[in-house]
LUMDRENRO-187928 format. One line per field, with one value per residue (C-alpha): residue number from 1; residue in three letters; z, x, y. Coordinates in nm, 4 decimals, padded with zeros to 6 digits. Layout:
! LUMDRENRO-187928
n = c(NUM,...)
res = c(ala,...)
c3 = c(Z,...)
c1 = c(X,...)
c2 = c(Y,...)
This chain:
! LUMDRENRO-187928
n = c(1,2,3,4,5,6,7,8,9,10,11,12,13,14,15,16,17,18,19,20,21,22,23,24,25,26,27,28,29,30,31,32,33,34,35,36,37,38,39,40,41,42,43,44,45,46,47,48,49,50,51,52,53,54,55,56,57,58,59,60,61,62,63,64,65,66,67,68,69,70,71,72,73,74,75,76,77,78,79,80,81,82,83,84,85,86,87,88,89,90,91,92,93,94,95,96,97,98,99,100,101,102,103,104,105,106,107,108,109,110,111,112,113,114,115,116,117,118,119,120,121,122,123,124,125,126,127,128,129,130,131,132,133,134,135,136,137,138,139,140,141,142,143,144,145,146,147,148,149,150,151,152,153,154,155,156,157,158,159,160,161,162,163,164,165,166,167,168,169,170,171,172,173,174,175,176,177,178,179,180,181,182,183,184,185,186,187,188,189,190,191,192,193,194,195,196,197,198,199,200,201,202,203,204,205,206,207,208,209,210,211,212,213,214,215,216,217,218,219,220,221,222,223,224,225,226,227,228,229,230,231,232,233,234,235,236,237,238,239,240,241,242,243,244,245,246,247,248,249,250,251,252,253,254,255,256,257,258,259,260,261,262,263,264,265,266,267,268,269,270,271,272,273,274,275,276,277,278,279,280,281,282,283,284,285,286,287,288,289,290,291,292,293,294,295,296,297,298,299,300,301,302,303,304,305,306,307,308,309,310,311,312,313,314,315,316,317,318,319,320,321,322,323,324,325,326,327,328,329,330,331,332,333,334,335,336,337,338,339,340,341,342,343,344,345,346,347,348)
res = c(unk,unk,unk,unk,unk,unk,unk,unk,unk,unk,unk,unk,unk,unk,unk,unk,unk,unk,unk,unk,unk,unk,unk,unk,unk,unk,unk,unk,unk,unk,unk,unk,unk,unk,unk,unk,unk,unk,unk,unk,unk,unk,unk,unk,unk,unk,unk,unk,unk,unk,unk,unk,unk,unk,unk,unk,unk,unk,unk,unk,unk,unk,unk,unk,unk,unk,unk,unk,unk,unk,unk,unk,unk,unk,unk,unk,unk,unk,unk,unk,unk,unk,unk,unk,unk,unk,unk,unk,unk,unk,unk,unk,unk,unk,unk,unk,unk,unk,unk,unk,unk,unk,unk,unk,unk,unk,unk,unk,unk,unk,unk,unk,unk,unk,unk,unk,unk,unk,unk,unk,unk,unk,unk,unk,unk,unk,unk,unk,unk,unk,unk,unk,unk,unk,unk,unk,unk,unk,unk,unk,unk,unk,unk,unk,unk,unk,unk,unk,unk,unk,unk,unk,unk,unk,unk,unk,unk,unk,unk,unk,unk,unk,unk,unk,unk,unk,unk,unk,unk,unk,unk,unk,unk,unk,unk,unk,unk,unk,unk,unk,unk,unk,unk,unk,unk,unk,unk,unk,unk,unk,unk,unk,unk,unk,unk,unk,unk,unk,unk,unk,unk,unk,unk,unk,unk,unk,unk,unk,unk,unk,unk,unk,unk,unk,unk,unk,unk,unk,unk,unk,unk,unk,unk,unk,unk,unk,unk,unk,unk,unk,unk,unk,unk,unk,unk,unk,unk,unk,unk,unk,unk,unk,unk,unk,unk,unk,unk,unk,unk,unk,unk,unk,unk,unk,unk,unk,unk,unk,unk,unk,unk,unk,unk,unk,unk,unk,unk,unk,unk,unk,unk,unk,unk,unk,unk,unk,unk,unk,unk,unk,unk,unk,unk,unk,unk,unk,unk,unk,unk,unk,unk,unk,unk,unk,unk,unk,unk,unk,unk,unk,unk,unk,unk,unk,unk,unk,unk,unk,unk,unk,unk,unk,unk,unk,unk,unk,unk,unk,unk,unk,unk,unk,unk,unk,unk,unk,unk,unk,unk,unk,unk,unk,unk,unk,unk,unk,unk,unk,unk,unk,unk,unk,unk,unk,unk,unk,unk,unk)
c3 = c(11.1416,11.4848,11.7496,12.0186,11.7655,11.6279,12.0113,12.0474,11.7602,11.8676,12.2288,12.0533,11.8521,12.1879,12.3635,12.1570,12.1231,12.5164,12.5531,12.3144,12.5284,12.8122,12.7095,12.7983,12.6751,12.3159,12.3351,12.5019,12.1945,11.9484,12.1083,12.1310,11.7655,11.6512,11.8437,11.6500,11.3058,11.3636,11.5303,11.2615,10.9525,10.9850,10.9640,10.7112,10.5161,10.6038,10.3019,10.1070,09.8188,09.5961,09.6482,10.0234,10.0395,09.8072,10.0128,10.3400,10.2028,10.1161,10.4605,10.6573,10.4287,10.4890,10.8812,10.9422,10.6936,10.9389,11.2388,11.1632,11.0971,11.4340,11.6161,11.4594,11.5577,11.9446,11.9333,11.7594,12.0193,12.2957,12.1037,12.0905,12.3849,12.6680,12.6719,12.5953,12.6913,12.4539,12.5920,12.6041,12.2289,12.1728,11.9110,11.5508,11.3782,11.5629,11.5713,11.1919,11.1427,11.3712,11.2161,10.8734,10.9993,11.1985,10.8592,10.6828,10.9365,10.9192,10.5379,10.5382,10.1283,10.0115,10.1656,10.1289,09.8346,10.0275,10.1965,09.8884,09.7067,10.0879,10.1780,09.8171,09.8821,10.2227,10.3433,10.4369,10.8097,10.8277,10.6558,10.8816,11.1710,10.9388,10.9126,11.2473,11.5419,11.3302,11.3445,11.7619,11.8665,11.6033,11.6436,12.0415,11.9401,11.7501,11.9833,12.2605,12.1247,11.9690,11.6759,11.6050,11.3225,11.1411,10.7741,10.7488,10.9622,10.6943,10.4220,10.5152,10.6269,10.2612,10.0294,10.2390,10.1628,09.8354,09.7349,09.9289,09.7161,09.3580,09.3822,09.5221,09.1794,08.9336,09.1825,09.1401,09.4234,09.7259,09.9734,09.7262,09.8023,10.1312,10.1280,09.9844,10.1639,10.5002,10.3754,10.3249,10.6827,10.8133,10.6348,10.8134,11.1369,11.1186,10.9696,11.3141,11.5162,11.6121,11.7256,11.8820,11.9849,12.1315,11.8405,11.6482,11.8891,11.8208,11.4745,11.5134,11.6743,11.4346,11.1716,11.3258,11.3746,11.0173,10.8811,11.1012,10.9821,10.6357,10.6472,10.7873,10.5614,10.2800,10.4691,10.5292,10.1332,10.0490,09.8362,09.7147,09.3865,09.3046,09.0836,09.3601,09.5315,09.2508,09.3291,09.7414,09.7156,09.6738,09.9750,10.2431,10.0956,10.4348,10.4899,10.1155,10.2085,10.5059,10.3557,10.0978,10.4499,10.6237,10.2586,10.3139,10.6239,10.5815,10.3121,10.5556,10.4823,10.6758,10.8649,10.9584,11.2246,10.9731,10.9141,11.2502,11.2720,10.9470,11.0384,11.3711,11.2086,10.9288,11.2212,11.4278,11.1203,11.0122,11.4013,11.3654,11.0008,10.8193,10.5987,10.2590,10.3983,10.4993,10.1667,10.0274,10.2587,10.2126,09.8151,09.8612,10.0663,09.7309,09.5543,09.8517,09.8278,09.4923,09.4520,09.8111,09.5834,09.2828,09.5197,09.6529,09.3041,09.2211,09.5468,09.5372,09.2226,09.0061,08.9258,08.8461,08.5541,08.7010,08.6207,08.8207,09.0342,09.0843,09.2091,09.5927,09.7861,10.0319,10.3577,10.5838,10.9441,10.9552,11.0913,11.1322,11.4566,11.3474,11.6780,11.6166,11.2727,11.4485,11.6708,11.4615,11.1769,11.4401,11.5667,11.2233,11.1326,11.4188,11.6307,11.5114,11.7067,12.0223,11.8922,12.1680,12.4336,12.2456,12.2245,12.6093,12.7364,12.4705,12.6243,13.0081)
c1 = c(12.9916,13.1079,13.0019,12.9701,12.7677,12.5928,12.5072,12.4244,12.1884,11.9814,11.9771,11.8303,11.5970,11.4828,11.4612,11.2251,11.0098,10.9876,10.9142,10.6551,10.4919,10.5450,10.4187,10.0564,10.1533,10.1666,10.4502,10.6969,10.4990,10.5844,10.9676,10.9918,10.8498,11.1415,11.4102,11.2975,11.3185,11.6557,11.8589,11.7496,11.8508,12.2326,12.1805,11.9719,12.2732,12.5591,12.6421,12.7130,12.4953,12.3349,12.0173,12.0717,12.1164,11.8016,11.5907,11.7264,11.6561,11.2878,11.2641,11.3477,11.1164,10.8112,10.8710,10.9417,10.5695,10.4343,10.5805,10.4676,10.1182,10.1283,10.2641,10.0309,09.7347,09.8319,09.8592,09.5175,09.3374,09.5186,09.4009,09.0557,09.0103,09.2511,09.4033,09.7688,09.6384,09.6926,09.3770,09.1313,09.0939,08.7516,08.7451,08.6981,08.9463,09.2706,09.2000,09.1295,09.4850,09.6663,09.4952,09.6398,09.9928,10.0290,09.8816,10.1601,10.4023,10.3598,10.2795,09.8907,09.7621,09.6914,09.9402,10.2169,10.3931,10.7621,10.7501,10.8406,11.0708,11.2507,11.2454,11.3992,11.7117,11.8150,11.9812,11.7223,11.8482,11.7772,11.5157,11.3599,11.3921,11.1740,10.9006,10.8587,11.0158,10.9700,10.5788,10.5712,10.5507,10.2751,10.0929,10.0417,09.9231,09.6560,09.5441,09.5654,09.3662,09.0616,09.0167,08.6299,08.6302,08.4941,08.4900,08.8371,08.9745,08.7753,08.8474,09.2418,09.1962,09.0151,09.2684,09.5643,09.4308,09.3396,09.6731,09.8745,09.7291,09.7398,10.1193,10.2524,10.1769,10.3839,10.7075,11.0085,11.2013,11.1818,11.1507,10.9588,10.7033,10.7709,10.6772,10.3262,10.2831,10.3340,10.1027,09.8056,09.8834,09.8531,09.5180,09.4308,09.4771,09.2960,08.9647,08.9078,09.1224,08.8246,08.5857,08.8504,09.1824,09.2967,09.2567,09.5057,09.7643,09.7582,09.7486,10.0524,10.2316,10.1827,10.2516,10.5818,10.6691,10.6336,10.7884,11.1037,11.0839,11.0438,11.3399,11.5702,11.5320,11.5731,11.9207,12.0348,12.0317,12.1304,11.8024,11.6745,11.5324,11.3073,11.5795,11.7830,11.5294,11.5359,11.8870,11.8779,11.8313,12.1971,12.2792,12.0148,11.7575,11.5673,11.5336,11.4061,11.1355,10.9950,11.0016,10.6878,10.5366,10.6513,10.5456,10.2104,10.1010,10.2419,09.9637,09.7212,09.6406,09.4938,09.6597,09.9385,09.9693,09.9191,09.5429,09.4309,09.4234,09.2766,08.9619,08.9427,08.9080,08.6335,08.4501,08.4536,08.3483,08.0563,07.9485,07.9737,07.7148,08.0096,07.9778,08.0574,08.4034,08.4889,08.4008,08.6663,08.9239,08.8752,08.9112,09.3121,09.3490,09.3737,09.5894,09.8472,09.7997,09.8687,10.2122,10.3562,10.2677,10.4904,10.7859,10.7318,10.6779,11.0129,11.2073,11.0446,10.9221,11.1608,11.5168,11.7515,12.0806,12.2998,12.6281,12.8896,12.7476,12.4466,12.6293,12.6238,12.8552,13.1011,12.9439,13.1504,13.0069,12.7381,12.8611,12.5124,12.2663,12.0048,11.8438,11.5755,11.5169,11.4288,11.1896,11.0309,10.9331,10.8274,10.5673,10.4998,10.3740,10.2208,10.0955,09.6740,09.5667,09.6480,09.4086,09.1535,09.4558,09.5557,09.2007,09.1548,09.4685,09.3895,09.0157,09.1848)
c2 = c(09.5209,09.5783,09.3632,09.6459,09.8797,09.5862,09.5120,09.8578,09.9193,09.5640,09.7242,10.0574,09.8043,09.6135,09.9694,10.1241,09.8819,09.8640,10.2412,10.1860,09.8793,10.0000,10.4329,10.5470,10.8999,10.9549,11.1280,10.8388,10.5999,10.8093,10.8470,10.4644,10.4620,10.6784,10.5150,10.1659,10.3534,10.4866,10.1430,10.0077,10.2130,10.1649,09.7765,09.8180,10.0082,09.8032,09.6674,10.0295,09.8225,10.0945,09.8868,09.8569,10.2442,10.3152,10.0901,10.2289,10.6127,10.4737,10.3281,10.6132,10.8708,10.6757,10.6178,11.0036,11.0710,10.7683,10.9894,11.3033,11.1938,11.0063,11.2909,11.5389,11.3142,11.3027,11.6702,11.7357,11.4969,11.7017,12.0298,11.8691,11.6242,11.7676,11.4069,11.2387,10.8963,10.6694,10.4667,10.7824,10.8631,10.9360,11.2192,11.0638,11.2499,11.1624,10.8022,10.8160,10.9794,10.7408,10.4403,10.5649,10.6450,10.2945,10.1749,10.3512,10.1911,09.8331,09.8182,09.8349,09.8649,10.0697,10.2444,09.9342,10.0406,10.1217,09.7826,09.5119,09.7497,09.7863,09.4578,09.3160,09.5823,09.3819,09.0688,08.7975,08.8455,09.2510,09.1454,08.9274,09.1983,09.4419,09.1679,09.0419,09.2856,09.6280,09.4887,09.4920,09.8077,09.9902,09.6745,09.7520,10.0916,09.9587,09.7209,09.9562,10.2284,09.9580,10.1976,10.1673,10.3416,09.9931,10.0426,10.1921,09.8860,09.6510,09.8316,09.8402,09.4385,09.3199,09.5819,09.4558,09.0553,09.1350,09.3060,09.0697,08.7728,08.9564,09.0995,08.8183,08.6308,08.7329,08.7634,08.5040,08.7068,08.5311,08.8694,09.0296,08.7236,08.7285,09.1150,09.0308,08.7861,08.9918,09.2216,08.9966,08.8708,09.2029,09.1951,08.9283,09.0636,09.4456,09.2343,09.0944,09.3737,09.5825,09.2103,09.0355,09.1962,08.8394,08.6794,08.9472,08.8602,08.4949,08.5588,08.8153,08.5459,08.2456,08.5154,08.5414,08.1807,08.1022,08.4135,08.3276,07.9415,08.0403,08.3692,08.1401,07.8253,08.0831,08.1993,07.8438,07.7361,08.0874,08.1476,08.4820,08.3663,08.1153,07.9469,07.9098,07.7488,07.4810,07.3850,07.3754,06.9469,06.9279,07.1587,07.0353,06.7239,06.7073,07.0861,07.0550,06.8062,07.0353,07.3979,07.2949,07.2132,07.5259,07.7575,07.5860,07.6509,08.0036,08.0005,07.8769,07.4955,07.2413,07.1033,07.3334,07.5679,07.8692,07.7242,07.8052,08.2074,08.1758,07.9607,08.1269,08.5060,08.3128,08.2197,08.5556,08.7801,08.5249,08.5847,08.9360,08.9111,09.0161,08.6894,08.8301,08.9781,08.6636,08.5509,08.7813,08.7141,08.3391,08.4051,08.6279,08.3198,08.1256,08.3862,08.3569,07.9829,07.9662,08.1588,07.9346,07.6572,07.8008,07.7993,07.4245,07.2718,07.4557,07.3178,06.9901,06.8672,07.0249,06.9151,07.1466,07.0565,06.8756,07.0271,07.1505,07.3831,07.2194,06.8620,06.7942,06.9665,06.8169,06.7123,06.9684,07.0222,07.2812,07.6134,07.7492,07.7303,07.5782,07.5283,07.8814,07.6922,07.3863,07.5542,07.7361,07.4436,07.2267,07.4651,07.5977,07.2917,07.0784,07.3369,07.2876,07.0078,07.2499,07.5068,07.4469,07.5331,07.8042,07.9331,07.9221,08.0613,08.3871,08.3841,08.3909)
């Protein structure tokens, strides 16, 4: 691609994000909302792959539904309420609607179907833009309107956990996996959205280190299937070694990084006498668990055939920067012994 319209569609990207943030009118969010959608479609199509295309047409049909809803929300609470503030919804009905079309936006189940079959048609590096910065924006929607509306924000939380965990199983592409497992994260965060909005940013944020970590260890071996994880000790052995580390704290064990939004949201819905949804969350926790743990016994306790195209290759200087990847693994997986800091600068 281009540089200048490459540098012109991540400006468009950054932009409407920033509208969004920065919008108390529902109008200007919804604006920034479409601006996001719309930088981001050509990159999405840039390879003129049939599957690229498909998953690019899927993207854009469920973002204009998501649109639409949002934009007929904000004009029914204007209808009802007199207001276009984003932080005076008080009529039940709009917030509802919203709630479902953010929902619909960032991949919520049940209404997550578009979001593995998109993801699988992209490059891991488009890719990682859908499941981290294409998050941003809806996400400070949500936390600035505080839906109350509690069961729908469980519900959404325990389906999104639950499905994330179960369709992740049976997957051997790696962004299909990565899909689920995005979904279950975002599960993670509406279940304590509504108790603790603080506590949805951090997990937001170690959501993102790990999912950049984990995108771009999959980019440096050139990996999109688990069998080609199998074979990525003859391209990198020490990268090898850490991503088991980096797939398991994205599944959330102690002690990695990815552990501590976990036990954190445990501990705020047992406060709040919601102890048998924690229960359940604790229990997709396993199913995620299980299918990270399917792609480090294939990296590293599995040997692939030796032959030809599986033998070392030569040693030629790296031509990647590594220095994000770097960054992001280190705090991916030694970042829990600072969860009392953490904890205190989110409770400032």
């Amino acid at each position: 691609m281009n540089p200048y319209i490459l540098a012109a569609l991540l400006f468009g990207l950054g932009l409407g994000t920033t509208i969004t943030f920065a919008s108390s009118h529902w109008l200007l969010a919804w604006m920034g909302l479409e601006m996001n959608t719309l930088a981001i479609i050509p990159l999405m199509a840039q390879h003129h792959h049939p599957r690229a295309v498909e998953a690019t047409t899927k993207y854009f049909l469920t973002q204009a539904t998501a649109a639409a809803m949002l934009l007929f929300a904000s004009t029914t609470n204007a209808w009802l309420t007199g207001q276009w503030d984003i932080q005076q919804m008080t009529h039940p009905l709009p917030i509802t609607l919203i709630t479902l079309a953010l929902a619909l936006k960032i991949g919520l189940a049940p209404v997550h179907s578009w979001l593995p079959e998109v993801l699988q048609g992209l490059d891991l590096t488009t890719g990682l833009i859908l499941s981290t910065w294409q998050k941003l924006a809806p996400f400070a929607l949500l936390l600035q309107i505080q839906p109350t509306n509690s069961p729908i924000l469980i519900a959404f939380g325990v389906a999104s956990t639950l499905v994330g965990g179960w369709g992740g199983l049976n997957q051997t592409q790696l962004r299909k996996i990565l899909a689920y497992s995005s979904i279950a994260h975002l599960g993670w965060m509406i279940l304590v959205l509504q108790f603790s909005p603080s506590l949805t940013f951090l997990t937001l944020l170690t959501y993102f280190v790990m999912t950049i970590s984990t995108f771009l260890l999959f980019k440096l071996s050139k990996s999109t299937t688990i069998n080609m994880l199998a074979t990525s000790w003859a391209k990198a052995p020490a990268l090898t070694a850490l991503t088991p580390l980096v797939l398991l704290s994205l599944g959330g064990l102690p002690p990695l990084t990815g552990f501590m939004p976990k036990w954190l949201i445990l501990q705020e819905l047992t406060k709040q006498d919601l102890a048998p949804t924690a229960t359940l969350a604790a229990m997709s926790a396993l199913l995620s668990l299980y299918f990270y743990l399917r792609l480090s016994y294939a990296m590293a306790l599995t040997m692939s055939p030796n032959n030809l195209t599986g033998t070392t290759p030569w040693r030629l200087q790296q031509s990647h920067f590594t220095l994000p990847l770097a960054l992001t693994t280190t705090t991916t997986l030694l970042l829990l012994p600072l969860t009392p800091a953490v904890v205190a600068l989110l409770t400032l």
